[in-house]
FIPABA-378661 format. One record per atom (N, C-alpha, C, O): residue number from 1; residue in three letters; atom name; x negated, y negated, z negated. Coordinates in Angstrom, 1 decimal. Layout:
! residues N
     i    aa   at        u        v        w
   NUM   ala   CA        X        Y        Z
...
This chain:
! residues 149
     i    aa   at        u        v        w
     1   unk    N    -13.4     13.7    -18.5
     1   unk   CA    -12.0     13.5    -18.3
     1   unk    C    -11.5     14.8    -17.7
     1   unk    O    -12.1     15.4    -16.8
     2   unk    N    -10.5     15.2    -18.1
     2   unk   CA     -9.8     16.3    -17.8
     2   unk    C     -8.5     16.5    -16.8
     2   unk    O     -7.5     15.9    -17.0
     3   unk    N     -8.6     17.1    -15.9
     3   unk   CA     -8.1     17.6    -14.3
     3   unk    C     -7.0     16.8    -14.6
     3   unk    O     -7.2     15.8    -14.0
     4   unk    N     -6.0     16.8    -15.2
     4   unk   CA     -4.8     16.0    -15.7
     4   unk    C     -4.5     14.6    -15.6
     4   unk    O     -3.6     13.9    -15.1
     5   unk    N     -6.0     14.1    -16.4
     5   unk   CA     -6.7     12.6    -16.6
     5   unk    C     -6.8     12.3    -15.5
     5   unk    O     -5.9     11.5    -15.2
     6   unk    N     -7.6     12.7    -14.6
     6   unk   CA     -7.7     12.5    -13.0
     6   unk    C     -7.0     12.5    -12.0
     6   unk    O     -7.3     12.2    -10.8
     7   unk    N     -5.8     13.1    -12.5
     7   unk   CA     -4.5     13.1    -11.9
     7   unk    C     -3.9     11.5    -12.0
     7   unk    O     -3.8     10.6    -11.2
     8   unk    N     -3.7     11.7    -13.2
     8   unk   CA     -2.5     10.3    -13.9
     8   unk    C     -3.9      9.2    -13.2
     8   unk    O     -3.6      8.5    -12.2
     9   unk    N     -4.5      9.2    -13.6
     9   unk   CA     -5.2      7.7    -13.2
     9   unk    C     -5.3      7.7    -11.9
     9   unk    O     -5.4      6.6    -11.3
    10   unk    N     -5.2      9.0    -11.1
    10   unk   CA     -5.5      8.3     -9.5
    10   unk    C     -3.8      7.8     -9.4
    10   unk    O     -3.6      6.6     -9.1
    11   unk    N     -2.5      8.7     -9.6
    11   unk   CA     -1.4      8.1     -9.3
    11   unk    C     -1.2      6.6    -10.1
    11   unk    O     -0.3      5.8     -9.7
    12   unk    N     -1.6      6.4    -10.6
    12   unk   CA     -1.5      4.9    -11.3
    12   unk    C     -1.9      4.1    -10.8
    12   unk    O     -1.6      2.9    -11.0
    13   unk    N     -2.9      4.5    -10.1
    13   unk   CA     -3.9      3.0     -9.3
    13   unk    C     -3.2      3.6     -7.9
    13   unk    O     -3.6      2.8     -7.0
    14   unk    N     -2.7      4.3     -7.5
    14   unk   CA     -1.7      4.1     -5.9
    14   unk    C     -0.5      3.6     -6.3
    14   unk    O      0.2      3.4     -5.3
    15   unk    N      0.1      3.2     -7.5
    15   unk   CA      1.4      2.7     -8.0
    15   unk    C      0.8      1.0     -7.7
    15   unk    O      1.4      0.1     -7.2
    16   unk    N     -1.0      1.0     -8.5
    16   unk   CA     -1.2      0.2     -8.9
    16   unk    C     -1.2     -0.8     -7.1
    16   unk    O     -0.7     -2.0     -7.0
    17   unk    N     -1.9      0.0     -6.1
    17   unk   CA     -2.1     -0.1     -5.1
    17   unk    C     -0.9     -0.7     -3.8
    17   unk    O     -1.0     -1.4     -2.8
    18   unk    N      0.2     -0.2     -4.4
    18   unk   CA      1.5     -0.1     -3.5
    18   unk    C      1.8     -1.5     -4.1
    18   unk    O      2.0     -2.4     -3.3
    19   unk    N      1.8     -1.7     -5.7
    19   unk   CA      2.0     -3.0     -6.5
    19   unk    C      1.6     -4.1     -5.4
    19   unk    O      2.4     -4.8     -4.8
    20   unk    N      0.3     -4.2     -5.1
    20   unk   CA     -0.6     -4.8     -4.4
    20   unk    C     -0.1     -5.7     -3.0
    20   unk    O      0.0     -6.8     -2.6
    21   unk    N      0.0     -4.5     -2.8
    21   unk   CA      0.7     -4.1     -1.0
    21   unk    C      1.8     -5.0     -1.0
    21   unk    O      1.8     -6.1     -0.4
    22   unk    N      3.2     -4.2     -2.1
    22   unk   CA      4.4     -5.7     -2.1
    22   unk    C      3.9     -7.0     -1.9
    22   unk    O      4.3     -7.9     -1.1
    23   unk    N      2.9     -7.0     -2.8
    23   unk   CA      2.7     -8.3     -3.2
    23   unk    C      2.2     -9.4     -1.8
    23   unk    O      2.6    -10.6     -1.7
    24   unk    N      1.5     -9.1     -1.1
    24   unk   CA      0.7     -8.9      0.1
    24   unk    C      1.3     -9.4      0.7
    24   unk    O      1.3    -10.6      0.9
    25   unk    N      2.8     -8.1      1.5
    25   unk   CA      4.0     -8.3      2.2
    25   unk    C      4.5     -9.6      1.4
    25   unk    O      4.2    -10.5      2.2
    26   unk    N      5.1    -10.0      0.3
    26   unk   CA      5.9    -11.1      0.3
    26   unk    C      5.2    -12.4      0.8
    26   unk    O      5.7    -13.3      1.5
    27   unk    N      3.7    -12.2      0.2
    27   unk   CA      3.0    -13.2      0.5
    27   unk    C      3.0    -13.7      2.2
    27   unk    O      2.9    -14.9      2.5
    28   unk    N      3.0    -13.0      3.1
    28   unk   CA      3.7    -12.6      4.5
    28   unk    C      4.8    -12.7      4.6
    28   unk    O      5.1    -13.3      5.7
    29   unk    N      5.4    -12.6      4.3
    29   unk   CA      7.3    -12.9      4.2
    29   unk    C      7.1    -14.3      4.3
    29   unk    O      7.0    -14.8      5.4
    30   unk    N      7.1    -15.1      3.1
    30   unk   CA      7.1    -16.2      2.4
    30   unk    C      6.4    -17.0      3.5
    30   unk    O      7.0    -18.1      3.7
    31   unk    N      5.2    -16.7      4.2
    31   unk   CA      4.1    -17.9      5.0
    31   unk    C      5.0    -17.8      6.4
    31   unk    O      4.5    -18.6      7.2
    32   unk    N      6.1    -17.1      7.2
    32   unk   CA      6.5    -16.9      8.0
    32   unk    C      7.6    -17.7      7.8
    32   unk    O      7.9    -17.8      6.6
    33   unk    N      8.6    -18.6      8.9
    33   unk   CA      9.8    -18.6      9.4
    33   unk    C     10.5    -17.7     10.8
    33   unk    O     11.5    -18.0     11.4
    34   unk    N      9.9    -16.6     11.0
    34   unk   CA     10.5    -15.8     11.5
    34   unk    C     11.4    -14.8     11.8
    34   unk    O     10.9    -13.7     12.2
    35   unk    N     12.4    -14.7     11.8
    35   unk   CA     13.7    -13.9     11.0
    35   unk    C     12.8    -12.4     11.5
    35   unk    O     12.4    -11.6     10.6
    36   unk    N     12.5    -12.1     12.5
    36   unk   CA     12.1    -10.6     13.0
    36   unk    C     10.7    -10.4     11.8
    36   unk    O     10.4     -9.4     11.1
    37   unk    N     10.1    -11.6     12.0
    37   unk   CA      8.5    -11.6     10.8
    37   unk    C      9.0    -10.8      9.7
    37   unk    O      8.6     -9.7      9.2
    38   unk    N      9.9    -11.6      9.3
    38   unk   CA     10.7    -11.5      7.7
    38   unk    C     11.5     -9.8      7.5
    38   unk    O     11.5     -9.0      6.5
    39   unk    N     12.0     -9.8      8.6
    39   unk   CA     12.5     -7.9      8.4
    39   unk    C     11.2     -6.9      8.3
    39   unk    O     11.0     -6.0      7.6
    40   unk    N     10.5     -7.3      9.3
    40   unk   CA      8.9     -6.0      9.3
    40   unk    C      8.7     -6.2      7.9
    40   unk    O      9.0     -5.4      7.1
    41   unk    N      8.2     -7.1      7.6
    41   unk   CA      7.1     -7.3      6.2
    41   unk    C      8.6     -7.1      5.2
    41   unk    O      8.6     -5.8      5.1
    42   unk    N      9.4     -7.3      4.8
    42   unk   CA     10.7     -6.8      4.0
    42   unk    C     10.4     -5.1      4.4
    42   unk    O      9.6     -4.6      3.6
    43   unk    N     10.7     -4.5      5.3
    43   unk   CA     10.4     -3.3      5.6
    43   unk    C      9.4     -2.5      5.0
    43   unk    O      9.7     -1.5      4.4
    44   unk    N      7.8     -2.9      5.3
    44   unk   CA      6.9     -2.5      4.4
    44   unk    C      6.8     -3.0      2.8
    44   unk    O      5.8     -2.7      2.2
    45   unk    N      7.4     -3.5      2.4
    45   unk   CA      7.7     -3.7      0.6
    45   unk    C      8.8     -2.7      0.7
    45   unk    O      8.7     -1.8     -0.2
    46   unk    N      9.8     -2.6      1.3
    46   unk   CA     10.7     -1.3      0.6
    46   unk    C     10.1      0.0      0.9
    46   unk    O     10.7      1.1      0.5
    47   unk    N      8.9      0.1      1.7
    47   unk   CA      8.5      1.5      1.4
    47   unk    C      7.2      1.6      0.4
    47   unk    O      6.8      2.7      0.1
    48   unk    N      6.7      0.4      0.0
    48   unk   CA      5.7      0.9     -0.6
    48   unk    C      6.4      1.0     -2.5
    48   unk    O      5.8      1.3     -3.6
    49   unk    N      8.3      0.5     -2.3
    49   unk   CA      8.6      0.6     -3.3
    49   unk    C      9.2      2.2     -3.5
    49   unk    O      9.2      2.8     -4.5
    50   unk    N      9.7      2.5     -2.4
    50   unk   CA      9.9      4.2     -2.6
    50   unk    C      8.5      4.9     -2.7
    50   unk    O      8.4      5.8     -3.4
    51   unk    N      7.4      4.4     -2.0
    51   unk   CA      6.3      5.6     -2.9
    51   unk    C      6.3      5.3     -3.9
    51   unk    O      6.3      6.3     -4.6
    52   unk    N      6.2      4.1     -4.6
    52   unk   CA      5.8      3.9     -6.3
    52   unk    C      7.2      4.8     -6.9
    52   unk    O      6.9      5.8     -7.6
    53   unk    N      8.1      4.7     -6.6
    53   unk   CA      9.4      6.0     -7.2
    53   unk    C      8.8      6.9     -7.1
    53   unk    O      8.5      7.3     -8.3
    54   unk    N      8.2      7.9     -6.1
    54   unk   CA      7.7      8.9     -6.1
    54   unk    C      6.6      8.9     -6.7
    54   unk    O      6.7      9.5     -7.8
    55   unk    N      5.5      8.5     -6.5
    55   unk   CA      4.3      8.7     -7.3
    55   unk    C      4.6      8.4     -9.1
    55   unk    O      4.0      9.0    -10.0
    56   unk    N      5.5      7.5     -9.4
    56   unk   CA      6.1      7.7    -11.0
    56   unk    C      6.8      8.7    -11.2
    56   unk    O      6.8      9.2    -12.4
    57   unk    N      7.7      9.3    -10.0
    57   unk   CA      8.2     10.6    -10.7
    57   unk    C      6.7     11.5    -11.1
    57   unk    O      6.2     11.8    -12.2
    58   unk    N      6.4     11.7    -10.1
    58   unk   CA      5.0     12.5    -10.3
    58   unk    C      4.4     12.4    -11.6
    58   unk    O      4.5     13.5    -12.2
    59   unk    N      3.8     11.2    -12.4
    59   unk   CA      3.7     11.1    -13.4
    59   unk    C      4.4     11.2    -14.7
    59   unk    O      4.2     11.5    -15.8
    60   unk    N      5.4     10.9    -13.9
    60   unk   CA      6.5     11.6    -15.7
    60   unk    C      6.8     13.3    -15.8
    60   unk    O      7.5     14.0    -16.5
    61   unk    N      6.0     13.5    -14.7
    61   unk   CA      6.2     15.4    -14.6
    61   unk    C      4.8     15.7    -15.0
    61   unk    O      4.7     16.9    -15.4
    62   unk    N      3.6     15.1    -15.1
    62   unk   CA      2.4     15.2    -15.7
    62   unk    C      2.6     14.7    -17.6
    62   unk    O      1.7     14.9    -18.4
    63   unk    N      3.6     14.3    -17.7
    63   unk   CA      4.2     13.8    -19.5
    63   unk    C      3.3     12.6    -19.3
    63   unk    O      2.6     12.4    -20.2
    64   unk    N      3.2     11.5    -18.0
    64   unk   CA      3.0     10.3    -18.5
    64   unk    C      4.0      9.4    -18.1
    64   unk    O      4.8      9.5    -17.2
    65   unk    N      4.0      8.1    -19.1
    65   unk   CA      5.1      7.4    -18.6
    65   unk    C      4.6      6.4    -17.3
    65   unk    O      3.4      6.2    -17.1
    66   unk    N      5.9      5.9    -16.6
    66   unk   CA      5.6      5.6    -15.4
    66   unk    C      4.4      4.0    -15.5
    66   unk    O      4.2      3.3    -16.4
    67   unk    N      3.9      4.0    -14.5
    67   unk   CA      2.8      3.1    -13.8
    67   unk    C      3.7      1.6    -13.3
    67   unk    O      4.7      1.6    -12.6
    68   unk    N      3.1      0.5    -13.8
    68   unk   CA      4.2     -0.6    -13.8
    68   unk    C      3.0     -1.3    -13.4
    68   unk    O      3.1     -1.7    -12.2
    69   unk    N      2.0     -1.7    -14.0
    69   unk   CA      0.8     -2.8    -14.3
    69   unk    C      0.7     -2.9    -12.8
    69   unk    O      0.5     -1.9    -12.1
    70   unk    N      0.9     -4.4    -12.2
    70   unk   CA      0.1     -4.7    -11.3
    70   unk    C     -1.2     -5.4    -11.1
    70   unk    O     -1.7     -6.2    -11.9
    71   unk    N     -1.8     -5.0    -10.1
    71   unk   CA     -3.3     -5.4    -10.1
    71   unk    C     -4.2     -4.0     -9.6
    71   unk    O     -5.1     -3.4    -10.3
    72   unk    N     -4.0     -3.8     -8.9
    72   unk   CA     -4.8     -2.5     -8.5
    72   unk    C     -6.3     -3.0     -8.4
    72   unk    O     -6.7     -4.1     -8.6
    73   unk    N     -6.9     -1.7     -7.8
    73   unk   CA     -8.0     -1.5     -7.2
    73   unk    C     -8.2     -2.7     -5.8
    73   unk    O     -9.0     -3.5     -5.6
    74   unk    N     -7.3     -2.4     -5.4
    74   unk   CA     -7.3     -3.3     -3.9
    74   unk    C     -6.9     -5.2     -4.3
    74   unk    O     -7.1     -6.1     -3.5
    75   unk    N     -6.3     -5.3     -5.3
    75   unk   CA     -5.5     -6.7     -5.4
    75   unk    C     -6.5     -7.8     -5.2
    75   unk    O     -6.1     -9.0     -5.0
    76   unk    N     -7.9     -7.6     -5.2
    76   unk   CA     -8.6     -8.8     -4.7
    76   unk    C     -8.8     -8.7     -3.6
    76   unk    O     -9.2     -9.8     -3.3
    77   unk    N     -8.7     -8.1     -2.7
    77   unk   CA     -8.2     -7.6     -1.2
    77   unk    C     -7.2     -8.4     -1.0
    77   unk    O     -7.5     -9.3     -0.2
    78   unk    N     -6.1     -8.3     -1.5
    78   unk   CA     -4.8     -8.9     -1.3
    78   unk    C     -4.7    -10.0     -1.5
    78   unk    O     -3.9    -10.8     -1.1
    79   unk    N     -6.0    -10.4     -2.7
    79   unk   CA     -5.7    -11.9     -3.2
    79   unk    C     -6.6    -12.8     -1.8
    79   unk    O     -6.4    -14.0     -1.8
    80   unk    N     -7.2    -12.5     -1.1
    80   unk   CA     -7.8    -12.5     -0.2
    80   unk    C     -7.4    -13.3      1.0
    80   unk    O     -7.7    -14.3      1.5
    81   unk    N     -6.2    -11.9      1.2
    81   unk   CA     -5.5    -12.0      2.4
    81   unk    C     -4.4    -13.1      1.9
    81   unk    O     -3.7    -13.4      2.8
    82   unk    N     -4.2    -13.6      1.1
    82   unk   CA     -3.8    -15.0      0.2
    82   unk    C     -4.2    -16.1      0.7
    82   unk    O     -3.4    -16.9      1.2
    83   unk    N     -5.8    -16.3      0.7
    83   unk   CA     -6.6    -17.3      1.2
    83   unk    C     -6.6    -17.3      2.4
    83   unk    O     -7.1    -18.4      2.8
    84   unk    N     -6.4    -16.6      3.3
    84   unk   CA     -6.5    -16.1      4.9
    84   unk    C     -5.3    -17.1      5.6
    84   unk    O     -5.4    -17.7      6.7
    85   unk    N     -4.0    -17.1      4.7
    85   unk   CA     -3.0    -17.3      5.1
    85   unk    C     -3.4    -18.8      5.6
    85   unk    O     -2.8    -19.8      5.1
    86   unk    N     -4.4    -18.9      6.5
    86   unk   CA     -4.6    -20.4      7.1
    86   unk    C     -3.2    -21.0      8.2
    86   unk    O     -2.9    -22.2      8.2
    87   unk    N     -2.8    -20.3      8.8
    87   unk   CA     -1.7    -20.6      9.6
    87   unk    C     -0.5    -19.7      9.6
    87   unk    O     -0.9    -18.6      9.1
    88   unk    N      0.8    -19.7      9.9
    88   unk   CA      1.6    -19.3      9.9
    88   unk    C      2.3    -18.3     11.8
    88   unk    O      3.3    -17.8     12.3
    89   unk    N      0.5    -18.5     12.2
    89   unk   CA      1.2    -18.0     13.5
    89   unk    C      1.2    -16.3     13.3
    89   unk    O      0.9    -15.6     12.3
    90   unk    N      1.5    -16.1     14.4
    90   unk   CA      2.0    -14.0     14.4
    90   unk    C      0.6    -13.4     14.2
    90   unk    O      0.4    -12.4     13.4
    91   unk    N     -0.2    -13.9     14.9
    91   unk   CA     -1.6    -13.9     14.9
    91   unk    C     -2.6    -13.1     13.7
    91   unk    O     -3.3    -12.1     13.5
    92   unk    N     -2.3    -14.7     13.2
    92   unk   CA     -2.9    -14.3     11.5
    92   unk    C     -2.0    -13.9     10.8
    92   unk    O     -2.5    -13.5      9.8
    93   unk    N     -0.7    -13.9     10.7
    93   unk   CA      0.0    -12.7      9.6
    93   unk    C     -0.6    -10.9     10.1
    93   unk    O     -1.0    -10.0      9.3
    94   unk    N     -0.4    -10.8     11.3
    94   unk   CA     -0.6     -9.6     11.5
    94   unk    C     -1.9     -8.7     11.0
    94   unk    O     -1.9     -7.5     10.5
    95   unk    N     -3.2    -10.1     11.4
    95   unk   CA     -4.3     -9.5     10.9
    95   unk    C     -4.7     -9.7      9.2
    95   unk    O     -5.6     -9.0      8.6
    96   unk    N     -4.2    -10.5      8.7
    96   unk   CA     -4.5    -10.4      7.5
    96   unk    C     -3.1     -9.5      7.0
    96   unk    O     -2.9     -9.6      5.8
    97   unk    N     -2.2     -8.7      7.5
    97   unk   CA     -1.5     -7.8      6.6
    97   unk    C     -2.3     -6.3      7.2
    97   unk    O     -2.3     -5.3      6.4
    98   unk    N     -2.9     -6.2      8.6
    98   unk   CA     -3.9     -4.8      9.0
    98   unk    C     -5.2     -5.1      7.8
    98   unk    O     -5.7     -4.1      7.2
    99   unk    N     -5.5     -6.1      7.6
    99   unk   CA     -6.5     -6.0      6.6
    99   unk    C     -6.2     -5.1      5.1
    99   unk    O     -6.5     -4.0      4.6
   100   unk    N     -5.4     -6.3      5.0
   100   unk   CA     -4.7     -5.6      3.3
   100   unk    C     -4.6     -3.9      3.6
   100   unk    O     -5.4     -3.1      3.1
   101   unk    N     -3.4     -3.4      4.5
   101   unk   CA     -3.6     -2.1      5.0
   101   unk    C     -4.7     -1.1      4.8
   101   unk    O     -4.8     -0.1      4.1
   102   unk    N     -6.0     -2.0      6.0
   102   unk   CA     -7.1     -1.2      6.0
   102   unk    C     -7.4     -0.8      4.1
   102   unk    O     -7.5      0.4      3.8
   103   unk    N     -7.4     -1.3      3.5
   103   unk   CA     -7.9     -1.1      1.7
   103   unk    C     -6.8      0.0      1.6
   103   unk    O     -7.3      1.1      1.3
   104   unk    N     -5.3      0.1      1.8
   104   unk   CA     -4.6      0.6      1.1
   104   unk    C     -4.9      2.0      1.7
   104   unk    O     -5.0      2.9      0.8
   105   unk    N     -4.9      2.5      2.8
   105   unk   CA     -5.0      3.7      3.5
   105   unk    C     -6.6      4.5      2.9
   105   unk    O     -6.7      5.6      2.6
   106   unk    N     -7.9      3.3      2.9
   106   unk   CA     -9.1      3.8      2.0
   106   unk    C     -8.6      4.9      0.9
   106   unk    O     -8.7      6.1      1.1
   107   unk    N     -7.9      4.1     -0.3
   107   unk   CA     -7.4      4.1     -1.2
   107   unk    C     -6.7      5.5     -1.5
   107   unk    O     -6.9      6.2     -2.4
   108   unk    N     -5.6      5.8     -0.4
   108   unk   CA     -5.1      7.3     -0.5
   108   unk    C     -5.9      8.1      0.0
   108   unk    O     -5.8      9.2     -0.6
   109   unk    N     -7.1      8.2      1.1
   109   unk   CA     -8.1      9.1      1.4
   109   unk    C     -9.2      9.3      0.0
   109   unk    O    -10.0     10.2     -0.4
   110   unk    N     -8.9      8.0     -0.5
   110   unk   CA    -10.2      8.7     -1.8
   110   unk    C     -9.2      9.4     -2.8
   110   unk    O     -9.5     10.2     -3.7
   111   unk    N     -8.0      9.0     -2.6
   111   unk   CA     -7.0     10.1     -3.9
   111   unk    C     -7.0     11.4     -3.4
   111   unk    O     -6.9     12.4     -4.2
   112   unk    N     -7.0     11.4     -1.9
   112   unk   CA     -7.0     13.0     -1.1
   112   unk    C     -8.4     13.8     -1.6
   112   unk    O     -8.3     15.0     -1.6
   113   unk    N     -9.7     13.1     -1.9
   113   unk   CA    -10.7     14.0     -1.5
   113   unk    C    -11.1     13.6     -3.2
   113   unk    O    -12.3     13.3     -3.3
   114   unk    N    -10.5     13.6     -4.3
   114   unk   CA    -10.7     13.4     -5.5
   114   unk    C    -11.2     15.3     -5.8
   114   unk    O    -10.8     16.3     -5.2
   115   unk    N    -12.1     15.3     -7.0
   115   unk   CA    -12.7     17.1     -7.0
   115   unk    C    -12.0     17.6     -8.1
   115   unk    O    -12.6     18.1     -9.0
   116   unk    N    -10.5     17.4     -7.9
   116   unk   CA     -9.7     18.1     -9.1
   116   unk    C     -8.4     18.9     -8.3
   116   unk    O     -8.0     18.5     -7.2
   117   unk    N     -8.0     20.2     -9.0
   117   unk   CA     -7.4     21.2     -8.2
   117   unk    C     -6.1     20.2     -8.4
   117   unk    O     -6.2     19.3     -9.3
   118   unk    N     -4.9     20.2     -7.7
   118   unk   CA     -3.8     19.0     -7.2
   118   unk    C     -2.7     20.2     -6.9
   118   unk    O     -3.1     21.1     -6.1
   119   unk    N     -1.5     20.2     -7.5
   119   unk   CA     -0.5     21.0     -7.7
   119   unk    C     -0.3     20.6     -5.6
   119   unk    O     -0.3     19.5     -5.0
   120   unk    N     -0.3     21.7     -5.1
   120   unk   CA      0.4     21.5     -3.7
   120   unk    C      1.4     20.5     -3.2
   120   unk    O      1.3     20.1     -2.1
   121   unk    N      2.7     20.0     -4.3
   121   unk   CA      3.8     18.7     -3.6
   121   unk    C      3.1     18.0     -3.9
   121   unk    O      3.3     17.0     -3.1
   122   unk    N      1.9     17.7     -5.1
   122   unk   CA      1.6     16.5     -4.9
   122   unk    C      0.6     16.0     -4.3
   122   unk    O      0.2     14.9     -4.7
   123   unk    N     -0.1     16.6     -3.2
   123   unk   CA     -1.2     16.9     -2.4
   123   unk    C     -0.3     16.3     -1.4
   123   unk    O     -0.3     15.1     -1.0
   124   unk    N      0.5     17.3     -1.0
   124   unk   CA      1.5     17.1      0.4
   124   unk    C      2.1     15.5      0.0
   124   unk    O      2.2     14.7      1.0
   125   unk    N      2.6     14.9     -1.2
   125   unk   CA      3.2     13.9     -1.2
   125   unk    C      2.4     12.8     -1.0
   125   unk    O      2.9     11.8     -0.4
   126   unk    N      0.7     12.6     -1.6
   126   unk   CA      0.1     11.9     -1.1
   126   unk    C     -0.3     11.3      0.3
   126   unk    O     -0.5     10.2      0.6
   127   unk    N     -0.4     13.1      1.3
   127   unk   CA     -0.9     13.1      2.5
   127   unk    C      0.5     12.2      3.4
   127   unk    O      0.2     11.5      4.4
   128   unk    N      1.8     12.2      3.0
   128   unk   CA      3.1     11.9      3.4
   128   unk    C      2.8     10.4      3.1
   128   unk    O      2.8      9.8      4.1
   129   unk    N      2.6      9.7      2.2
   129   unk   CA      2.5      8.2      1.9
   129   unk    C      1.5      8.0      2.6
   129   unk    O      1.9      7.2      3.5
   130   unk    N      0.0      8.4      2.7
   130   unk   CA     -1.2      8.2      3.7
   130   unk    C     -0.6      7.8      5.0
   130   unk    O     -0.8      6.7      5.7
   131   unk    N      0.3      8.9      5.3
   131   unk   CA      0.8      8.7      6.9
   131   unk    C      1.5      7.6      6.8
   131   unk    O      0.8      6.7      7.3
   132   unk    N      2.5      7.1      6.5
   132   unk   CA      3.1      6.4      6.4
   132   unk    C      2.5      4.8      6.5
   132   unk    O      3.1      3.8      7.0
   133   unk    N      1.3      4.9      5.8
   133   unk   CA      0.9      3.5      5.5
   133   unk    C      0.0      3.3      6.6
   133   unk    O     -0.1      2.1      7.1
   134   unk    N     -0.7      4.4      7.2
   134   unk   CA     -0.9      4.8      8.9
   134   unk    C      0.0      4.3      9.7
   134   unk    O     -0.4      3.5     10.5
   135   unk    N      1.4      4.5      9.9
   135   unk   CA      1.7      3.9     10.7
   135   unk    C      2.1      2.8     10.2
   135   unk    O      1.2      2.1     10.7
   136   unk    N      2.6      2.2      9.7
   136   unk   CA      2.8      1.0      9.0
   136   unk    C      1.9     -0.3      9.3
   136   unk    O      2.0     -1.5      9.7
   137   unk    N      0.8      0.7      8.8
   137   unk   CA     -0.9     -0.5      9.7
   137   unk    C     -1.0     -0.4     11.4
   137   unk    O     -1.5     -1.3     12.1
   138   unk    N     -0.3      1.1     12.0
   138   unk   CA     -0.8      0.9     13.3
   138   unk    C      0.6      0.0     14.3
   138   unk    O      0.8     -0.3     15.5
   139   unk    N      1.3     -0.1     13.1
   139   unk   CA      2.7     -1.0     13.7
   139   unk    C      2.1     -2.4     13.8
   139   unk    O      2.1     -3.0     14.8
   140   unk    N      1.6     -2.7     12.9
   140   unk   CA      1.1     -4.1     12.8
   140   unk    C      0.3     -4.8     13.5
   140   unk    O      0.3     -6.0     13.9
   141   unk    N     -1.1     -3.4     13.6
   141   unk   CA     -2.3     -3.5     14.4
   141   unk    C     -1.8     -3.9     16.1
   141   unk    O     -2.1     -4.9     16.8
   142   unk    N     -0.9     -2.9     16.3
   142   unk   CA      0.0     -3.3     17.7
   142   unk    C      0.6     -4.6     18.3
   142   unk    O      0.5     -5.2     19.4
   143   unk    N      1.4     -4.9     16.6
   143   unk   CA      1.8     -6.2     17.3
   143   unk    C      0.8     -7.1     17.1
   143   unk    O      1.0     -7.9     18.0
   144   unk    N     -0.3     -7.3     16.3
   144   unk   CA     -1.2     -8.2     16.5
   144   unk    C     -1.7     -8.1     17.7
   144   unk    O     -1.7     -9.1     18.4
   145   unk    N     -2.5     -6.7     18.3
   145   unk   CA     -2.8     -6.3     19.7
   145   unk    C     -2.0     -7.7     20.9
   145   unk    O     -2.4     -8.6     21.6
   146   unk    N     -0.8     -7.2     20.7
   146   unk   CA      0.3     -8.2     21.8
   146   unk    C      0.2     -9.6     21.5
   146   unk    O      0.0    -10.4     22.4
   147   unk    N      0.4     -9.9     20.6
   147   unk   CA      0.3    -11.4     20.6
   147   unk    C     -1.3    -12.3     20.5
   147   unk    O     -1.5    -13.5     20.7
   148   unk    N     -2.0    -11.2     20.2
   148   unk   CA     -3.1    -11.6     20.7
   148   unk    C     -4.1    -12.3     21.8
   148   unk    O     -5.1    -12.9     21.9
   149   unk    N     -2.7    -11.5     23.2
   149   unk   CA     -3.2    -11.4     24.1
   149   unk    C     -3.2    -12.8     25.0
   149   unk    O     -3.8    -12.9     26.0
C-alpha cells in the first residue's frame, strides 16, 4: 500500500471514527432528560462534525472523495456503550461517554504514529482534533469525577 493509501485510509476511519462518536453522543442525548446533559453531549457531536469537515477536506486534496460510511474501527465500542445505557443517571452517561472517548483518542494516537511521511497541516490537523477529543473526554471525566462523589 502506497504512502497516499495510508493516508486516505487512516483519514477515513477517523471520519469513520468521529461517525461513531456522533452516534455515541446522540445515544447520550436521547437516554438523558437533562436540558444542561443535552447541550454538552449536542456540543461534542458538533465538533466531532467539524473534524469530519476537515478531515474530508483533507481527502479531497489527496483526489479522494469524501468519507461518509459509518461504522468505524471503534463503533462496537460505541455499540457497547449502547448496552451500558442501564440508567439515565449523570453517573453512567458520563462514564459510558469517557469510555467511548477513551477508543476515540487511541484511535488519533495510532493515526499520529502511522510509518508514512504526513504533509505537516495534516500532522498538525490531526494533533489539533487529538487535543480536542482530550479535552472533551477530560470535560466529561470531571464531571463524572463530581457527581460521583
Amino acid at each position: 500500500m502506497s504512502g497516499d493509501e495510508k493516508l486516505t485510509t487512516v483519514l477515513s476511519d477517523l471520519v469513520k471514527i468521529n461517525n461513531d462518536r456522533i452516534e455515541g453522543y446522540k445515544q447520550a442525548k436521547m437516554a438523558t432528560e437533562d436540558v444542561d446533559l443535552k447541550a454538552l453531549f449536542q456540543h461534542m457531536v458538533n465538533d466531532s462534525l467539524k473534524h469530519i469537515a476537515a478531515l474530508n477536506q483533507q481527502l479531497e486534496l489527496l483526489g479522494m472523495s469524501a468519507a461518509t460510511t459509518m461504522g468505524g474501527r471503534i463503533y462496537d465500542a460505541w455499540t457497547a456503550i449502547k448496552t451500558r445505557f442501564t440508567g439515565t443517571d449523570r453517573y453512567s452517561l458520563f462514564s459510558s461517554c469517557e469510555y467511548g472517548d477513551d477508543a476515540v483518542q487511541r484511535a488519533y494516537a495510532d493515526a499520529l504514529s502511522i510509518d508514512v511521511p504526513m504533509p505537516l497541516a495534516l500532522r498538525d490537523l490531526i494533533a489539533k482534533q487529538r487535543e480536542s477529543v482530550k479535552e472533551a473526554h477530560e470535560t466529561i471525566k470531571s464531571y463524572r469525577d463530581v457527581v460521583g462523589q
